[in-house]
BALOBA-1460 file (C-alpha; in Angstrom, 3 decimals):
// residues 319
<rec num="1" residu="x" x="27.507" y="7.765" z="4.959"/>
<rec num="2" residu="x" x="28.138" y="9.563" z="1.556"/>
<rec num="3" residu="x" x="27.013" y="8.098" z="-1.455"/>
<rec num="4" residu="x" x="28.007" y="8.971" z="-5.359"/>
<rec num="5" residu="x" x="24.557" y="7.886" z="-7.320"/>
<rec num="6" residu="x" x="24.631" y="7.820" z="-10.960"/>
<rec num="7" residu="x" x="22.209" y="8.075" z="-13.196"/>
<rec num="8" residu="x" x="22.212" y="6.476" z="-16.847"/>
<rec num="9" residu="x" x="19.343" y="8.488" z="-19.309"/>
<rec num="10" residu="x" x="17.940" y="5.800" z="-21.780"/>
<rec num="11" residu="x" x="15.414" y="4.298" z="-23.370"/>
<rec num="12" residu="x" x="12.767" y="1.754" z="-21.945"/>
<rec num="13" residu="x" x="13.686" y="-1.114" z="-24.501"/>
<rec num="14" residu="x" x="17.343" y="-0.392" z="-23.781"/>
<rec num="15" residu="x" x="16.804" y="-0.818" z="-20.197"/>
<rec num="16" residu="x" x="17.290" y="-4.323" z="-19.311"/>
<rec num="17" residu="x" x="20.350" y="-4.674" z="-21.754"/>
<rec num="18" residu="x" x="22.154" y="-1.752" z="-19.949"/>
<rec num="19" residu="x" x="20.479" y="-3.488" z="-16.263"/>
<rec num="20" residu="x" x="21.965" y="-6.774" z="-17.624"/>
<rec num="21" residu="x" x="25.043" y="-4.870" z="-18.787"/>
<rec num="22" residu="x" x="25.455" y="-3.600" z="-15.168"/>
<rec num="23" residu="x" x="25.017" y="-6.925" z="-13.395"/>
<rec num="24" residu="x" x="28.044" y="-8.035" z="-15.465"/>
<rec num="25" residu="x" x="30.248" y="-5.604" z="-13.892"/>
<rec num="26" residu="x" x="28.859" y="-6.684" z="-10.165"/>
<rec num="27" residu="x" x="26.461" y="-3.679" z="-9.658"/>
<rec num="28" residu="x" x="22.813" y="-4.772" z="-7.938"/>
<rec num="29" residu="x" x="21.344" y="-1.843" z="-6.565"/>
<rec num="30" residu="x" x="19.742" y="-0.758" z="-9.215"/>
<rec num="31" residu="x" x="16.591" y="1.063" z="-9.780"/>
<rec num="32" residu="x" x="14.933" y="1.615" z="-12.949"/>
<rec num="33" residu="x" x="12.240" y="4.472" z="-13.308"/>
<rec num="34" residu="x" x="10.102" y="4.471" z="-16.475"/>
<rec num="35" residu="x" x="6.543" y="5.411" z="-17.379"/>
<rec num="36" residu="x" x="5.476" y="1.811" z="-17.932"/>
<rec num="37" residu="x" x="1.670" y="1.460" z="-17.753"/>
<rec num="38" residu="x" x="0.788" y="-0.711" z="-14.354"/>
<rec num="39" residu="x" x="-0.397" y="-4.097" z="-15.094"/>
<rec num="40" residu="x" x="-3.204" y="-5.675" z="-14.519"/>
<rec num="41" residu="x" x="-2.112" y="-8.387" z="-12.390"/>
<rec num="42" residu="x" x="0.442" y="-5.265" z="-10.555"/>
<rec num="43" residu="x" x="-2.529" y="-3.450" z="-9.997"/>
<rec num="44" residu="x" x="-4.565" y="-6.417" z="-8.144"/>
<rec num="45" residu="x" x="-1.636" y="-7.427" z="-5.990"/>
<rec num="46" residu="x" x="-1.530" y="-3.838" z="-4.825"/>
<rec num="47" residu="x" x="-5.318" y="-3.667" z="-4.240"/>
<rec num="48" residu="x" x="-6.088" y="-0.110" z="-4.863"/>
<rec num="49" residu="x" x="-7.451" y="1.692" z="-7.780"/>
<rec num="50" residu="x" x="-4.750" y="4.229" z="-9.117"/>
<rec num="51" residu="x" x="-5.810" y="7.423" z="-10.987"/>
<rec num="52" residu="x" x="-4.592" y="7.324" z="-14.975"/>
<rec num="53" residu="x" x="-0.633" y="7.760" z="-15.662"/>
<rec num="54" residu="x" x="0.878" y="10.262" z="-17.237"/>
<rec num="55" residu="x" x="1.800" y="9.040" z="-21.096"/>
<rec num="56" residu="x" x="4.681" y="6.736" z="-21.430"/>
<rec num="57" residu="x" x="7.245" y="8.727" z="-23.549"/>
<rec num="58" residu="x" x="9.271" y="5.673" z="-24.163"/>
<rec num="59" residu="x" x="12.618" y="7.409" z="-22.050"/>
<rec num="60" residu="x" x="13.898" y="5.503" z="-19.009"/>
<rec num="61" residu="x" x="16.751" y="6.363" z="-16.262"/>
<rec num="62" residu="x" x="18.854" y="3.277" z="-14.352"/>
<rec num="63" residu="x" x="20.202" y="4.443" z="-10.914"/>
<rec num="64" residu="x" x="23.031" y="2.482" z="-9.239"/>
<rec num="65" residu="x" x="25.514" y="3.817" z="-6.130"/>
<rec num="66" residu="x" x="28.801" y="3.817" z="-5.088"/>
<rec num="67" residu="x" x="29.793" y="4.158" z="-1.421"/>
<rec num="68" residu="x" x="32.255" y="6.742" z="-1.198"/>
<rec num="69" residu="x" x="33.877" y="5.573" z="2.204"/>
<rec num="70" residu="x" x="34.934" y="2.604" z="0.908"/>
<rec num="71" residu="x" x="35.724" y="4.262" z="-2.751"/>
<rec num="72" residu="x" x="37.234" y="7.431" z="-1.533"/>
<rec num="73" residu="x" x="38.659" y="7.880" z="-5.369"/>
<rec num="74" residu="x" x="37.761" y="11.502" z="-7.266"/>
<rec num="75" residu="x" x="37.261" y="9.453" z="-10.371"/>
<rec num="76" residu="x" x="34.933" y="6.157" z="-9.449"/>
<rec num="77" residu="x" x="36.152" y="2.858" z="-10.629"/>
<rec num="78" residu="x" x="33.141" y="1.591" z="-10.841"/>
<rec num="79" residu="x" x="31.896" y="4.667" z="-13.571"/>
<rec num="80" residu="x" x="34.697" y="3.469" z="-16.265"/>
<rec num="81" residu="x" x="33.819" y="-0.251" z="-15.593"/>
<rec num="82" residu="x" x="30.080" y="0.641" z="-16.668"/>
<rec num="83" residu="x" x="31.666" y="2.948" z="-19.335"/>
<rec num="84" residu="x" x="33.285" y="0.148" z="-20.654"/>
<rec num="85" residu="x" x="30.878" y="-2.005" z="-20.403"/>
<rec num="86" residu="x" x="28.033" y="-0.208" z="-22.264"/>
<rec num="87" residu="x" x="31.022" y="0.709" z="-24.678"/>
<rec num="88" residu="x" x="31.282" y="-3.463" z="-25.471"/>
<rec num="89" residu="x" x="27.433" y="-3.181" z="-25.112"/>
<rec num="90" residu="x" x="27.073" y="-1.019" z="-28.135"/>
<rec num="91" residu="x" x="29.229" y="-2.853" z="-30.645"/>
<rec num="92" residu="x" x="26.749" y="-5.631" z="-30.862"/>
<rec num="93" residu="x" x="23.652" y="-3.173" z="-29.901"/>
<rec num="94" residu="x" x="22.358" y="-0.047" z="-31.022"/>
<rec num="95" residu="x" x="21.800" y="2.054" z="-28.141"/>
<rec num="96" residu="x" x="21.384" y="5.621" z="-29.064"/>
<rec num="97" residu="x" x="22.430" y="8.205" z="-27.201"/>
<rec num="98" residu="x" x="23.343" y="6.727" z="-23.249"/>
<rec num="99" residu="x" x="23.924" y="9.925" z="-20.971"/>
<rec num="100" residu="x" x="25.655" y="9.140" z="-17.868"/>
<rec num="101" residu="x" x="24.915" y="11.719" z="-14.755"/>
<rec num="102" residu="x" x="26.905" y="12.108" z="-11.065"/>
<rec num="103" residu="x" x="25.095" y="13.194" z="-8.060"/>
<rec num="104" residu="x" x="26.262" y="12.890" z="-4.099"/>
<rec num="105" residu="x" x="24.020" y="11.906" z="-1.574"/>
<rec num="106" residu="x" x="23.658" y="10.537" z="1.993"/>
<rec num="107" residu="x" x="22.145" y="6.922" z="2.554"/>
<rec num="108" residu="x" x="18.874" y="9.102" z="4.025"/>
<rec num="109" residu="x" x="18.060" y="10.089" z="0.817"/>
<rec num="110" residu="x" x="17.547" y="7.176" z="-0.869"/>
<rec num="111" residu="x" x="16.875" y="5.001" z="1.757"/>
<rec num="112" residu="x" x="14.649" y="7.072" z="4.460"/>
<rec num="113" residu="x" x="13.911" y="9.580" z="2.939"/>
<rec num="114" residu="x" x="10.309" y="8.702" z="2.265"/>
<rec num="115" residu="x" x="10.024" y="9.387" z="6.422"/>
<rec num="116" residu="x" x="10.221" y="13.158" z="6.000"/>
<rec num="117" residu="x" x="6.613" y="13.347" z="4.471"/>
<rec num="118" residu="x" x="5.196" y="11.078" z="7.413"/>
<rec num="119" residu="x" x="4.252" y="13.501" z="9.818"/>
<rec num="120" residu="x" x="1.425" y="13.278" z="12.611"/>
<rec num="121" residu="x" x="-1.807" y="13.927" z="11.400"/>
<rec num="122" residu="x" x="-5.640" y="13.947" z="12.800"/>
<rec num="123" residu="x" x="-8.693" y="12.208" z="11.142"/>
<rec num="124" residu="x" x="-11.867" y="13.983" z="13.181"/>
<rec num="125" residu="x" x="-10.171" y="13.300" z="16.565"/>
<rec num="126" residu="x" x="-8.215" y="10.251" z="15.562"/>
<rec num="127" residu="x" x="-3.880" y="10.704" z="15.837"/>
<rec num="128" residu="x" x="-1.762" y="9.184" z="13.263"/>
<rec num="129" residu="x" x="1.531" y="9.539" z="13.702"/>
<rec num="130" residu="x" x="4.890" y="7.758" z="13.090"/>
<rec num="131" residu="x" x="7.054" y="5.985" z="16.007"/>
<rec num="132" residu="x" x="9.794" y="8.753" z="15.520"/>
<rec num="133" residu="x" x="7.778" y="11.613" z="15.806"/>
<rec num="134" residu="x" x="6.750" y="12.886" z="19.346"/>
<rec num="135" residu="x" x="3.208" y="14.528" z="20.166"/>
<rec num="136" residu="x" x="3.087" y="16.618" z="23.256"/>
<rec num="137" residu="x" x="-0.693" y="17.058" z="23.213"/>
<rec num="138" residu="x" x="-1.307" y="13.245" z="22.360"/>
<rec num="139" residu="x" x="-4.177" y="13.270" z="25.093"/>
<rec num="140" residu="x" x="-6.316" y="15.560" z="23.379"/>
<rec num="141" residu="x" x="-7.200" y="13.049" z="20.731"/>
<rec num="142" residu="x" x="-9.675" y="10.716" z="21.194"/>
<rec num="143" residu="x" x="-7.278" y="7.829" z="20.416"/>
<rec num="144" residu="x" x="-3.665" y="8.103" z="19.000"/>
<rec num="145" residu="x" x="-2.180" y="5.128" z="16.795"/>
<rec num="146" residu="x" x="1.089" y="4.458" z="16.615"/>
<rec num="147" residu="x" x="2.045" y="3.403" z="12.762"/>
<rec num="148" residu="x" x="5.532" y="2.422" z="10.706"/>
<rec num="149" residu="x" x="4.282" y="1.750" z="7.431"/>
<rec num="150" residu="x" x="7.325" y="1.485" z="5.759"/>
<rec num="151" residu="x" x="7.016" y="2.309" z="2.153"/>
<rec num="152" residu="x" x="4.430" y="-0.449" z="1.163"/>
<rec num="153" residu="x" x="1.358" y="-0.795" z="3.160"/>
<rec num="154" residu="x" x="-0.053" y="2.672" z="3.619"/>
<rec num="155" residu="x" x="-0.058" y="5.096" z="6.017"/>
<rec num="156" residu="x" x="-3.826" y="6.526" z="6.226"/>
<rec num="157" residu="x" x="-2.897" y="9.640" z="4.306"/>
<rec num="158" residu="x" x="-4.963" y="8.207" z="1.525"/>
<rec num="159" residu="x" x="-8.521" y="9.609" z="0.401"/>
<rec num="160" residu="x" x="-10.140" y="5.826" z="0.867"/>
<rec num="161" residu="x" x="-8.351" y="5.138" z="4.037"/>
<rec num="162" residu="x" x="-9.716" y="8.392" z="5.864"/>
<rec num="163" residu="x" x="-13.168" y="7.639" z="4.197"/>
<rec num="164" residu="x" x="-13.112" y="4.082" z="5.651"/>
<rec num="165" residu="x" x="-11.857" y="5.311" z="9.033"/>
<rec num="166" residu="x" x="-14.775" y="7.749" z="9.124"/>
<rec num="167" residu="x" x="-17.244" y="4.931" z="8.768"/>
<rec num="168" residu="x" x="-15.472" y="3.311" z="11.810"/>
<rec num="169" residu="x" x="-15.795" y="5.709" z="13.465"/>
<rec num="170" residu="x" x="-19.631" y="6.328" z="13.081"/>
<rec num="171" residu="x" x="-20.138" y="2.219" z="13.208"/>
<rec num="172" residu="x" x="-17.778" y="0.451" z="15.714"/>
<rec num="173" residu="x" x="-19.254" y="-0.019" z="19.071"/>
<rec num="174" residu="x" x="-17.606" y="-1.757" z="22.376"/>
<rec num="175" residu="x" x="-19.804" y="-5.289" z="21.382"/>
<rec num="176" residu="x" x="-18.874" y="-4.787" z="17.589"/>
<rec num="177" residu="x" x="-16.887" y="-7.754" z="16.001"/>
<rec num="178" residu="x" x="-14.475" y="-6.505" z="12.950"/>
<rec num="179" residu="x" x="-13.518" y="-8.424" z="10.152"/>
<rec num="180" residu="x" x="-10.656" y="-6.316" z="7.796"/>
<rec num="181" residu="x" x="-10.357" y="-7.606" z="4.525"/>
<rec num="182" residu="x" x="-6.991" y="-6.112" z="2.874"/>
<rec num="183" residu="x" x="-5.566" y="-4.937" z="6.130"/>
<rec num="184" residu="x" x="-2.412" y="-3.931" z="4.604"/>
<rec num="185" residu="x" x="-0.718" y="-2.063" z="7.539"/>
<rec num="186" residu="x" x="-3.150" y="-2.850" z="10.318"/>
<rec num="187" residu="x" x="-4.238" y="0.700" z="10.370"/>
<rec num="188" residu="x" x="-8.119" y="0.142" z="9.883"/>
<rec num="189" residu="x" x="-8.149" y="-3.030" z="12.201"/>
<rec num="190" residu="x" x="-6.347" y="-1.157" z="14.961"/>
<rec num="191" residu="x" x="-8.497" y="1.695" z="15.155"/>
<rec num="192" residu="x" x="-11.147" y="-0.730" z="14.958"/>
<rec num="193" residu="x" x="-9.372" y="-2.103" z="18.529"/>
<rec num="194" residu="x" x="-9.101" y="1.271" z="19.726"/>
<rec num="195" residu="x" x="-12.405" y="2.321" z="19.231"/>
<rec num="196" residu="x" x="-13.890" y="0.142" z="21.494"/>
<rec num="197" residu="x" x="-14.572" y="-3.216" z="19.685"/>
<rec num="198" residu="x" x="-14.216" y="-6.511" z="21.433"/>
<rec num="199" residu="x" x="-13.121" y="-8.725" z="18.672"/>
<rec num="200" residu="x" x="-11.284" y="-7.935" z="15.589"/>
<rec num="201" residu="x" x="-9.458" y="-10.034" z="12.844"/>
<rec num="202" residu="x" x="-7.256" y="-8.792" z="9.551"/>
<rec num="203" residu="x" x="-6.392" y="-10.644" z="6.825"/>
<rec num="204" residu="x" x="-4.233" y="-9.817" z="3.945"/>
<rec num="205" residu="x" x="-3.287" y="-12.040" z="0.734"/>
<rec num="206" residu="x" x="0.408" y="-10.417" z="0.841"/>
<rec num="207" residu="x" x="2.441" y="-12.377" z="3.960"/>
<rec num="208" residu="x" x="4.269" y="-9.037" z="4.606"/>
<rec num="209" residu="x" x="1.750" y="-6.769" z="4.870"/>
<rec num="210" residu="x" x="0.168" y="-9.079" z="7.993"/>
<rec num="211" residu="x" x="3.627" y="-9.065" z="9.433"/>
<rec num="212" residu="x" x="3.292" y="-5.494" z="9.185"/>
<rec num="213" residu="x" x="0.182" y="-5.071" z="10.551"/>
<rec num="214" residu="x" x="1.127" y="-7.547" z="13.830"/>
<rec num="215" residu="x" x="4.244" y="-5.534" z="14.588"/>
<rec num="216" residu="x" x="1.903" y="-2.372" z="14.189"/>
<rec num="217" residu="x" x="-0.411" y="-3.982" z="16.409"/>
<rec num="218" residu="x" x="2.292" y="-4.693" z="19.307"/>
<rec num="219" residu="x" x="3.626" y="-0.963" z="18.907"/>
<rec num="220" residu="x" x="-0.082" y="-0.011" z="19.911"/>
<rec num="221" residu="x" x="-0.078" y="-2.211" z="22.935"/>
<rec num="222" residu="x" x="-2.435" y="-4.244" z="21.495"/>
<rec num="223" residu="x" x="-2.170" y="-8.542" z="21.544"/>
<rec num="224" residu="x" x="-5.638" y="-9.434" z="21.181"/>
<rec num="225" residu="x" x="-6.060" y="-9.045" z="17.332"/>
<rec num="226" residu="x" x="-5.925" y="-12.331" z="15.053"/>
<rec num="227" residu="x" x="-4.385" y="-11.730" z="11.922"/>
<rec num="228" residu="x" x="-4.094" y="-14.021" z="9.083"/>
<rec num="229" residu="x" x="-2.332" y="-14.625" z="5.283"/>
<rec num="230" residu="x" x="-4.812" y="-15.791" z="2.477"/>
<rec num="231" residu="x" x="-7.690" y="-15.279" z="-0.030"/>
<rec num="232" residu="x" x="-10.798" y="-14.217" z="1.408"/>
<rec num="233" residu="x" x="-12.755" y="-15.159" z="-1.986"/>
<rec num="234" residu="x" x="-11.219" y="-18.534" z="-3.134"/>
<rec num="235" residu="x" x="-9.311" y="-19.970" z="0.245"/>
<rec num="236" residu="x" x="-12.094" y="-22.359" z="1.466"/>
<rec num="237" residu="x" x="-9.530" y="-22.692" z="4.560"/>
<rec num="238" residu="x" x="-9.221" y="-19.094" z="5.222"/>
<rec num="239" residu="x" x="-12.832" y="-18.944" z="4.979"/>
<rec num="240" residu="x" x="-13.638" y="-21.570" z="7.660"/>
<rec num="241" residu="x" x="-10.666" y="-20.088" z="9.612"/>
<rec num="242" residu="x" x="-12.166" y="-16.423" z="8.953"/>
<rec num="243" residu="x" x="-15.521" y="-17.905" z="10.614"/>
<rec num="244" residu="x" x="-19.186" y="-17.523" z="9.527"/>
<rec num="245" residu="x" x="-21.856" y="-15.579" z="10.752"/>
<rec num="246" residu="x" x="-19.394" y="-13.678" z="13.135"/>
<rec num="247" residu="x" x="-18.941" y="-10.443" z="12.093"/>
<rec num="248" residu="x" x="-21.102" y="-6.855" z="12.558"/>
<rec num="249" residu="x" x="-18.515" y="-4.831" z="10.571"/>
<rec num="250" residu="x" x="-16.597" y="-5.874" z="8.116"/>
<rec num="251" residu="x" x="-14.204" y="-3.266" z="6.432"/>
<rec num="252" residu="x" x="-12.466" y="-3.488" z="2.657"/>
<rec num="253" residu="x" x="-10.120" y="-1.134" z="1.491"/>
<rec num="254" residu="x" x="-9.234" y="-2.646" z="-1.706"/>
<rec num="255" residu="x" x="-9.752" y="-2.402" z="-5.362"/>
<rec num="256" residu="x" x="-13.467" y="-2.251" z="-6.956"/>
<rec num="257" residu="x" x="-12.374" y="-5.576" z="-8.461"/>
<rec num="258" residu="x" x="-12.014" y="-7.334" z="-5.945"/>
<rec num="259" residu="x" x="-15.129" y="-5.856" z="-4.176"/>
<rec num="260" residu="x" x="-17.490" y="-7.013" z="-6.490"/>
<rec num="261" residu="x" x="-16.788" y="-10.633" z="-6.378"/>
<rec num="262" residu="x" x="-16.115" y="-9.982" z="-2.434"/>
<rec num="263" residu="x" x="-19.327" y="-8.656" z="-1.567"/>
<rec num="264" residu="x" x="-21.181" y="-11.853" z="-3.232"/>
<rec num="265" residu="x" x="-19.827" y="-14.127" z="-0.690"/>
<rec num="266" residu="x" x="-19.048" y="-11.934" z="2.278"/>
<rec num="267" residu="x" x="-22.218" y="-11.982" z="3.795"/>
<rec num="268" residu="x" x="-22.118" y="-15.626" z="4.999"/>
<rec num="269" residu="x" x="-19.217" y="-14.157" z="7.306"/>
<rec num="270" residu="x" x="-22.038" y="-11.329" z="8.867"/>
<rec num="271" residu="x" x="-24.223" y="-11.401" z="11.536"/>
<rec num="272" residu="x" x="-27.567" y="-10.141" z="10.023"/>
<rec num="273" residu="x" x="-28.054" y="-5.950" z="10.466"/>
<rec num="274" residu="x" x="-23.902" y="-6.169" z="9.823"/>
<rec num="275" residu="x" x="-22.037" y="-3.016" z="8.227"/>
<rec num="276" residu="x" x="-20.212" y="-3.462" z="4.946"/>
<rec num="277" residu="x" x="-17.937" y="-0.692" z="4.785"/>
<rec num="278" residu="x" x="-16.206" y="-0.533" z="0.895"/>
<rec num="279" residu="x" x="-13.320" y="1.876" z="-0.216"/>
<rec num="280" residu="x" x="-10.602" y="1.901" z="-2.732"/>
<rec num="281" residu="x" x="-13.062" y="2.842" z="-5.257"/>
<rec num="282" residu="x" x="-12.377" y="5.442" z="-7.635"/>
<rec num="283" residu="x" x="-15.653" y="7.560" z="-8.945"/>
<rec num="284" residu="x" x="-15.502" y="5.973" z="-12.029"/>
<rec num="285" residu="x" x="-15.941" y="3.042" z="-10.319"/>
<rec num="286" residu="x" x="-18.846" y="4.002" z="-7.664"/>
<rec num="287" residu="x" x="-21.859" y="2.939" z="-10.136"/>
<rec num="288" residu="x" x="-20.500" y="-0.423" z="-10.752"/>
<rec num="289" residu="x" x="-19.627" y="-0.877" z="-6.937"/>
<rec num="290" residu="x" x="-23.175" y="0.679" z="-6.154"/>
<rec num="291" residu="x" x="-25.266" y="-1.427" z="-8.625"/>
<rec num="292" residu="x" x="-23.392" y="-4.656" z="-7.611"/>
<rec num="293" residu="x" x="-24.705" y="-4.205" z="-4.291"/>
<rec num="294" residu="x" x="-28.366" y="-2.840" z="-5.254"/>
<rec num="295" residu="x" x="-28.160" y="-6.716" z="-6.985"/>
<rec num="296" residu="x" x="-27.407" y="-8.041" z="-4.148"/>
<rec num="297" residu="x" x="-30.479" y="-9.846" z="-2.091"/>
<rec num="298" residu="x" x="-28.400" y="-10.092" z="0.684"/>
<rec num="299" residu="x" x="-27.765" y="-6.484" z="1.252"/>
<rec num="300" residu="x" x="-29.068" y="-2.718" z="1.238"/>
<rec num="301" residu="x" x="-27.219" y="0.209" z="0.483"/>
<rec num="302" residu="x" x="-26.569" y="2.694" z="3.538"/>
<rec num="303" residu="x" x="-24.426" y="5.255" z="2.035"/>
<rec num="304" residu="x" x="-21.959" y="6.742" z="-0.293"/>
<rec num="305" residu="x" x="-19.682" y="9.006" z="1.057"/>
<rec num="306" residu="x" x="-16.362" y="10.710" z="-1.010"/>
<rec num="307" residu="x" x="-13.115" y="12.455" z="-0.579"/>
<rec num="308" residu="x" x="-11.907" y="14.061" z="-3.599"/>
<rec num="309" residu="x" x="-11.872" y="11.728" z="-6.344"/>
<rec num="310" residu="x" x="-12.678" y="8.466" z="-3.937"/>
<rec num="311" residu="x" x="-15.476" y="6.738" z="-3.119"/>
<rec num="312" residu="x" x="-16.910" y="5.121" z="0.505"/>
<rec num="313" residu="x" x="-19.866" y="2.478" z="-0.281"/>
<rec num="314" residu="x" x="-21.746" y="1.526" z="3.108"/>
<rec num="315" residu="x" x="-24.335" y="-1.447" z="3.076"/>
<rec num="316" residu="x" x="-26.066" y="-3.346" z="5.534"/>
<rec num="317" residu="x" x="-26.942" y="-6.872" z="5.303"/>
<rec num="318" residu="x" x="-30.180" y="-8.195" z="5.277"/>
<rec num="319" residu="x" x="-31.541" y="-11.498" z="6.839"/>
């Protein structure tokens, strides 16, 4: 399928007039790119530290498509409809200087085309790769995983996901029970599974991502893992559904926000001698993350461990 994209050059407080202006004419697949600064509450929902943006430089570009097999026409309908429509647009509005661009494209380049960088890759023995990629020397891996992230929940090319799966690696043991906080595509928790621990559980505060993670799961051959939606800090259901004094590992990929007010109450889910395995930290971060723990009567600090500008904090807790 052959697509005609267009691309409208303007201004970030232009950008939901022209969106609006779009709408109006019947187009809703739209995508806005800007420099906008991440919010705060954007940046907790996607639990993970980000490094610093480039500087917003106020410009902004609206995408929408036209299908060409059903709009076989050389000159698109649908580009003098928005004509006119920012035309009408700009009698009541200033809006500078609108530049309107044509590209063609297929549907894979805008809708898969994210799969092209999601190639099989190895973390010290441990396969990654993606459903639609074949291995042919699969077996000489310690384990393989089997992983369709889609474009949301991570695919363990990340510094803090390797770090954490590193720690798994050195921790999990065939009697280990695994608690993954932020388990986003299942990827920690699985490996967890296929590195030999009897009993492991993820939880996630985004519905989608422990859909994810179960259909992830079932792609590995694995049934046995309990997953559940909810707040590990402030669900008082979750918690008692979570279970206390259960766990020997428990892993958290997530941002150093959320760690520090996580590892205050995450101890009355650990056995006593249990791992506490932290990531999503960036280094600016680490002393905060580190000292928060030293603070902590209820654990000791194992190890710090780092991949590029990432930080892994490891702590044990303490009866």
């Amino acid at each position: 399928m052959r697509w005609k994209k267009f691309i409208i050059e303007t201004t970030k407080d232009k950008e939901d007039l022209i969106s609006g202006a779009l709408i109006e004419v019947g187009i809703t697949n739209i995508e806005i790119e800007d420099k906008s600064q991440i919010t705060k509450e954007e940046k907790e929902a996607m639990h993970i530290d980000i490094l610093p943006e480039l500087e917003d430089d106020g410009k902004a570009r609206i995408f929408f498509y036209e299908d060409m097999d059903t709009s076989p026409l050389e000159e698109s309908v649908m580009l003098e409809q928005v004509r006119q429509a920012i035309k009408e647009l700009g009698e009541f509005v200033d809006l500078g200087d609108v530049v309107i661009k044509e590209e063609i494209t297929d549907e894979k380049d805008w809708i898969n085309k994210w799969k092209e960088y999601f190639k099989p890759f190895e973390i010290d023995g441990i396969l990654i790769k993606p459903s639609w990629e074949n291995v042919d020397n699969i077996n000489d891996y310690q384990i393989a995983v089997e992983l369709d992230p889609g474009t949301a929940f991570g695919t363990g090319l990340h510094e803090t996901t390797r770090l954490c799966i590193r720690q798994l690696k050195k921790y999990v043991k065939e009697d280990s029970v695994v608690l993954d906080v932020g388990c986003g595509s299942g990827i920690l928790t699985i490996i967890a599974k296929k590195l030999g621990a009897n009993y492991c559980f993820g939880i996630d505060i985004d519905k989608e991502a422990v859909e994810a993670s179960k259909e992830n799961a079932l792609k590995n051959g694995i049934k046995d893992i309990e997953w559940l939606d909810g707040d590990m800090i402030t669900g008082k259901t979750t918690q008692q559904m979570v279970g206390h004094d259960k766990y020997n590992i428990v892993v958290a990929n997530i941002l150093a926000e959320v760690i520090i007010p996580l590892q205050e109450m995450i101890y009355k889910h650990m056995v006593d001698g249990g791992i506490f395995i932290m990531s999503g930290i960036i280094n600016t971060k680490e002393e905060t993350v580190c000292k928060a723990i030293k603070d902590n009567p209820h654990f000791e600090l194992v190890e710090v461990t780092k991949d590029g500008e990432w930080v892994s904090v490891t702590a044990r807790k303490v009866g």
